[in-house]
BAMAR-283998 format. One record per residue (C-alpha): residue in one letter; x, y, z. Coordinates in steps of 0.25 Angstrom, whole numbers, plus 2048, in hexadecimal, padded with zeros to 3 digits. Layout:
BEGIN
 rest  px  py  pz
    a   X   Y   Z
...
//
This chain:
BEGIN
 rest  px  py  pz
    x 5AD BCB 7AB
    x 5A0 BC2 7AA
    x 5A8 BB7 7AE
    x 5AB BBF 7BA
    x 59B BC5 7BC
    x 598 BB7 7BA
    x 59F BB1 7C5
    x 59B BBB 7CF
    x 58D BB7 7CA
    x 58F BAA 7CD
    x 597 BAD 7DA
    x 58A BB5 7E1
    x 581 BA9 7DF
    x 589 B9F 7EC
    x 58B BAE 7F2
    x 57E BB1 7F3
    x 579 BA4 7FA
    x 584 BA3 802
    x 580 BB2 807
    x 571 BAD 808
    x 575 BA2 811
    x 57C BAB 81A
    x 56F BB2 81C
    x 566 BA6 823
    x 56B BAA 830
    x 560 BB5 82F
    x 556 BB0 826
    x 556 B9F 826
    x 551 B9B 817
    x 55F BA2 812
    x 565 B97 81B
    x 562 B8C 80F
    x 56D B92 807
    x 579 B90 812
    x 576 B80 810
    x 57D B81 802
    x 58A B8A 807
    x 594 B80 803
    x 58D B7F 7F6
    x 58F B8E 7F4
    x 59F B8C 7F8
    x 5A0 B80 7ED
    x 59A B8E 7E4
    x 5A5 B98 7E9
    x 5AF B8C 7E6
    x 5AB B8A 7D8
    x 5AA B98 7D4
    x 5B7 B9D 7DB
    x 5BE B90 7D2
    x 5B6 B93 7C6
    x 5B8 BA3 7C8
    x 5C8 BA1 7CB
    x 5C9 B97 7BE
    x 5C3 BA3 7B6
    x 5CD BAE 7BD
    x 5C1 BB5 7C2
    x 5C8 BBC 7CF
    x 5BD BC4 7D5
    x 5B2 BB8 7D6
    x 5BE BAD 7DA
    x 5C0 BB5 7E5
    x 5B2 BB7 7E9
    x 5AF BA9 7E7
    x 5BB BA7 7F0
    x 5B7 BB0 7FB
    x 5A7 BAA 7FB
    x 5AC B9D 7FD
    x 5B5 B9E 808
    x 5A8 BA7 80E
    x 59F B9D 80B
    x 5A9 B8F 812
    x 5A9 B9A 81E
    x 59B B97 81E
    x 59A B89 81F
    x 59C B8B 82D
    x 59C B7D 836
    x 59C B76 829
    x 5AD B7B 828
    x 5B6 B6F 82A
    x 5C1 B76 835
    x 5B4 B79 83F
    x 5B2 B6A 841
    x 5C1 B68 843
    x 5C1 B74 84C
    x 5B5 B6D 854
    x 5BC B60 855
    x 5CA B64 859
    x 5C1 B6B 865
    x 5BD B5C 86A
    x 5BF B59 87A
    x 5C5 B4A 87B
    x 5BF B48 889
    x 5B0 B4B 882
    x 5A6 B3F 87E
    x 5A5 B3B 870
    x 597 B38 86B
    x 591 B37 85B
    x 587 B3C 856
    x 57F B37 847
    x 576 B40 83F
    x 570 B3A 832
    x 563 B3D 82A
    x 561 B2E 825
    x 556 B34 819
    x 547 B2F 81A
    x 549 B26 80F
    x 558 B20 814
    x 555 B0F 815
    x 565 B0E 818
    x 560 B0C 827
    x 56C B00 828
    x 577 B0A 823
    x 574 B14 82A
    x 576 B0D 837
    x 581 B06 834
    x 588 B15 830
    x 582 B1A 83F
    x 586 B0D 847
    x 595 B0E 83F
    x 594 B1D 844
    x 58F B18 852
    x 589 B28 856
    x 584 B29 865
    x 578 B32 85F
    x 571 B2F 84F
    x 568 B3C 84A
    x 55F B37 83E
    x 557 B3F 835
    x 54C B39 82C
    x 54A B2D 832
    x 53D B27 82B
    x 537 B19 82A
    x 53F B16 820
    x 54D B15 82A
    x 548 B18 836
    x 54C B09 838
    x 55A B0E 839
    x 557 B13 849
    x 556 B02 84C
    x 562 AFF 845
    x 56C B09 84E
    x 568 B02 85A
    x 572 B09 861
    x 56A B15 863
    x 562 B11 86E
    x 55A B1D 871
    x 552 B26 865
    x 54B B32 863
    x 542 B32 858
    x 53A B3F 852
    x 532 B41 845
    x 538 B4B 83B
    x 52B B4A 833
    x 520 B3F 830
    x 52B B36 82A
    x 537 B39 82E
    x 53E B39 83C
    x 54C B3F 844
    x 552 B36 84E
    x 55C B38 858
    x 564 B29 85A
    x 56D B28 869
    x 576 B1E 86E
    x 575 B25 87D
    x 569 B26 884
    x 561 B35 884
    x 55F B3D 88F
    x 551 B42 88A
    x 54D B41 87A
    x 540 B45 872
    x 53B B4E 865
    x 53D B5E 863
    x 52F B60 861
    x 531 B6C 855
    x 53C B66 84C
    x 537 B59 84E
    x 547 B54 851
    x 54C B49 85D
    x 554 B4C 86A
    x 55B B45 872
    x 562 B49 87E
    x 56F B42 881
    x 57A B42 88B
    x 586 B46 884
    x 592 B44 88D
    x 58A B48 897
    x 583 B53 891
    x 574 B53 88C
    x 573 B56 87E
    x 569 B59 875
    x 569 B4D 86A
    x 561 B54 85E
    x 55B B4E 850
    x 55A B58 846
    x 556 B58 836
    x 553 B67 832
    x 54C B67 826
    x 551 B6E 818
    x 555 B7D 817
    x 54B B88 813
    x 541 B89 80D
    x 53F B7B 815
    x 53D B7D 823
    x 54C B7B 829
    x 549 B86 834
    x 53D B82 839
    x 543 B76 83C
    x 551 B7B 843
    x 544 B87 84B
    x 53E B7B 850
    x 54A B75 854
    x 54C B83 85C
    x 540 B82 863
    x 541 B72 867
    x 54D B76 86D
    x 548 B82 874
    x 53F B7A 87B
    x 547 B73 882
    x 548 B74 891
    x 556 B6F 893
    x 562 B72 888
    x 56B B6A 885
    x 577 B69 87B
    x 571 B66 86E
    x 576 B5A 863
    x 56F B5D 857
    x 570 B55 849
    x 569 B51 83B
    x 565 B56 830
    x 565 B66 830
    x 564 B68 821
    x 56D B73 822
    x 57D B76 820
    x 586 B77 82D
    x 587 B86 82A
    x 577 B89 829
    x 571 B93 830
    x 567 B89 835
    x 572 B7F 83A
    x 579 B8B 842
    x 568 B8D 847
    x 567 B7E 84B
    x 577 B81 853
    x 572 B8C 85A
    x 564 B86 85E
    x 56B B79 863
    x 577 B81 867
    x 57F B77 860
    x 589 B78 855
    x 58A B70 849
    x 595 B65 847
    x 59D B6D 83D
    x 5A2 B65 82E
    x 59D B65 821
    x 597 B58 81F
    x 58D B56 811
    x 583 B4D 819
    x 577 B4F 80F
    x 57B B4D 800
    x 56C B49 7FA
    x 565 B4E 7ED
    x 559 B4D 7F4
    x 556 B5B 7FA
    x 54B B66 7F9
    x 550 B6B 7ED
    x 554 B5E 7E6
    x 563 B60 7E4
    x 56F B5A 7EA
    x 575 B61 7F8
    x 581 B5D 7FF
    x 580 B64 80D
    x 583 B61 81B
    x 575 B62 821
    x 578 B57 82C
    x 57B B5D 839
    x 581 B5C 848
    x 580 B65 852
    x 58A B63 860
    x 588 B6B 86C
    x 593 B74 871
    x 597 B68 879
    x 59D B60 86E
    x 5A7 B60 866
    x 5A7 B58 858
    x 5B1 B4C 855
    x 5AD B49 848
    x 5A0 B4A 83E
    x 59F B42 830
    x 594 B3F 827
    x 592 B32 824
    x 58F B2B 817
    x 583 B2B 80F
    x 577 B20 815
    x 56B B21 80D
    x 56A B2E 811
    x 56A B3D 80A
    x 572 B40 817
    x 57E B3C 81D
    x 57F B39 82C
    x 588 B41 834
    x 58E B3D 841
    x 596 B46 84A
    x 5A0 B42 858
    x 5A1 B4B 861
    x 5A4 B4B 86E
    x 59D B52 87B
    x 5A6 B5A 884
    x 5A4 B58 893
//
């Protein structure tokens, strides 16, 4: 019987943040707890194996069932929606790449990180903490013929690298981000910059209601591609925000592109806070994270193609 009290004890302490998480959709600091749901499924696991080994029935079962809830909840971050996506591709589109990657303020791996980009060869390169310290990677992709340069803060700046030539580019004025707007098989789109910063209580929503209003302020809209560093999960309450703001939608795939020890709270996270965002328009060939470059982050790049 205390075994048993026990294990229902332990069970309602990943139950309960999994239940906070759910609530950030109406009040956003409870948002923070969603960016460690698949810590809370590794929980469910454990105690479901440990509560089965110990024939303890009742909490085996309800670990069962708030595991399979909480996988449910992962969302885009579920393996068979990017197979679903990319089985939906249309052979006649044109098939572009895309590059996201926070190179770190202090990452001098400049000459490694353009060798990974020239082997990736993207059209567009995003970068996040680009600082004097490797800033001098821009004049090593001499590729990338056309930059948009904007300062995240008094050290630090976001970058939007192209291979084909903008229509129109500049600053958001209130996030502090760059844009670009390129021709995309022939349709103007929105090239965007992004590196949100970290989850309550730091300010993550004052950056994505800034975004919100940048975007607002246009007086043309266009399809929006949007990248970086979001600090938050695929499945967050603020990612779905920055889709609905952009009216773009995540490149589905659970990819663990930042896996450092130095955060806020000084302990180690392995999350995938490095997203993509497509338009409606286009339709995902393949996404992967590339391999550790000095960097706390992992670069992502994403091919997809842009229907007619």
């Amino acid at each position: 019987m205390i075994l048993r009290i026990l294990a229902y004890c332990v069970l309602l302490i990943p139950v309960t943040f999994t239940a906070l998480s759910l609530t950030g959709r109406w009040y956003r600091p409870m948002d923070s707890f969603s960016h460690f749901l698949h810590y809370y499924c590794l929980a469910f696991a454990g105690i479901a194996v440990l509560a089965a080994l110990l024939r303890l029935k009742g909490p085996a079962v309800y670990a069962n069932v708030s595991l399979i809830c909480a996988i449910l909840l992962l969302g885009p971050a579920k393996p068979f929606a990017f197979a679903m996506a990319k089985s939906s591709a249309h052979s006649t589109s044109e098939e572009y790449k895309i590059l996201t990657f926070n190179l770190l303020y202090a990452n001098d791996q400049i000459e490694r990180v353009a060798n990974y980009v020239g082997q990736q060869s993207p059209d567009i390169v995003l970068l996040q903490e680009v600082s004097p310290i490797n800033r001098d990677v821009i004049d090593l992709l001499k590729e990338y013929k056309f930059h948009q340069r904007c300062w995240e803060n008094a050290s630090m700046e976001s970058v939007v690298l192209s291979k084909i030539e903008p229509i129109a580019q500049g600053c958001l004025p209130n996030a502090d981000v760059p844009w670009m707007d390129i021709a995309l098989n022939g349709k103007q789109t929105r090239i965007i910059s992004v590196h949100l910063n970290w989850p309550w209580p730091f300010n993550q929503w004052q950056r994505i209601d800034d975004l919100r209003t940048d975007l607002a302020a246009f007086p043309e809209k266009r399809p929006v591609i949007l990248g970086g560093d979001f600090n938050a999960v695929p499945w967050s309450h603020a990612v779905k925000t920055v889709e609905n703001i952009t009216g773009a939608t995540i490149v589905p795939g659970f990819r663990f592109t930042f896996y450092g020890y130095d955060t806020p709270f000084k302990f180690p996270l392995f999350v995938p806070i490095d997203q993509i965002l497509l338009p409606d328009s286009a339709t995902v060939q393949s996404a992967v994270a590339g391999p550790e470059i000095g960097s706390d982050h992992r670069p992502v790049t994403v091919t997809f193609t842009v229907g007619d």
